[in-house]
C-alpha positions in Angstrom: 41.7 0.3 -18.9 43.2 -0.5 -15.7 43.6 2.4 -12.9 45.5 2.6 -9.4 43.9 4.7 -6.7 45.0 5.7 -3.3 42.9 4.2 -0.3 43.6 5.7 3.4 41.9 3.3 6.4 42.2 -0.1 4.9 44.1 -2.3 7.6 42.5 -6.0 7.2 41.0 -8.7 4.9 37.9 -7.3 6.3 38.6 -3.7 4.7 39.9 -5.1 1.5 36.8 -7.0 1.4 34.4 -4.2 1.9 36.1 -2.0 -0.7 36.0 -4.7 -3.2 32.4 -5.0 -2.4 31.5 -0.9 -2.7 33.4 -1.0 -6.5 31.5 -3.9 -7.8 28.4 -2.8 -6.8 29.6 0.3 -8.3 30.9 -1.8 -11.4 29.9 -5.7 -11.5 32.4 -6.1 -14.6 35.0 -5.0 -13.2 37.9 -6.8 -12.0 39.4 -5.0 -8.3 42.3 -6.2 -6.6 43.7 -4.8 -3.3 47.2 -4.3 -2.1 46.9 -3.7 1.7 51.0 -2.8 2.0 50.4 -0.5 -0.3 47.1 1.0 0.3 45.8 0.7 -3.0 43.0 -0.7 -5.2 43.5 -1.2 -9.1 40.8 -1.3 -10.9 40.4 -3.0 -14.3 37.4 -2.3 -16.7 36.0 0.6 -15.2 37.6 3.8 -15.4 34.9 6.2 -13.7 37.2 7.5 -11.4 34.0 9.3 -9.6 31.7 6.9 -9.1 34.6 4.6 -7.9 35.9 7.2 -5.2 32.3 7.8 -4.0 31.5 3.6 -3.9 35.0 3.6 -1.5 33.9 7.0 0.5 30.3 5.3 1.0 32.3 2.1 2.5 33.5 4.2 5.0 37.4 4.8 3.3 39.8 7.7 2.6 39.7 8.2 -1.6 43.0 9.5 -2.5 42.5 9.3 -6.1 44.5 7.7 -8.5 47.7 6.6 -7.7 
């Protein structure tokens, strides 16, 4: 399952890179990608919508939920 979610705050490389961090932790099999322009994160094989907004909220982010 692959899911889009909203992400306020991310400006950089550096806050893509952080938020990719938090998720993995959150969910080493999963496969994250960023899209800065659009300030969102798309998450594929992991769809625990909660534990993935709290991983981004713990990095220091905005969680908007899913896109």
């Amino acid at each position: 399952m692959t899911t889009t979610y909203r992400v306020s705050g991310m400006t950089c490389d550096g806050c893509a890179k952080s938020i990719v961090g938090a998720i993995k932790k959150a969910a080493p099999e999963a496969k994250v990608d960023v899209d800065l322009d659009a300030k969102t994160v798309t998450v594929d094989g992991f769809d625990d919508s909660a534990a993935i907004g709290k991983a981004v909220t713990d990095a220091g982010f905005e969680f908007a939920g899913a896109a």
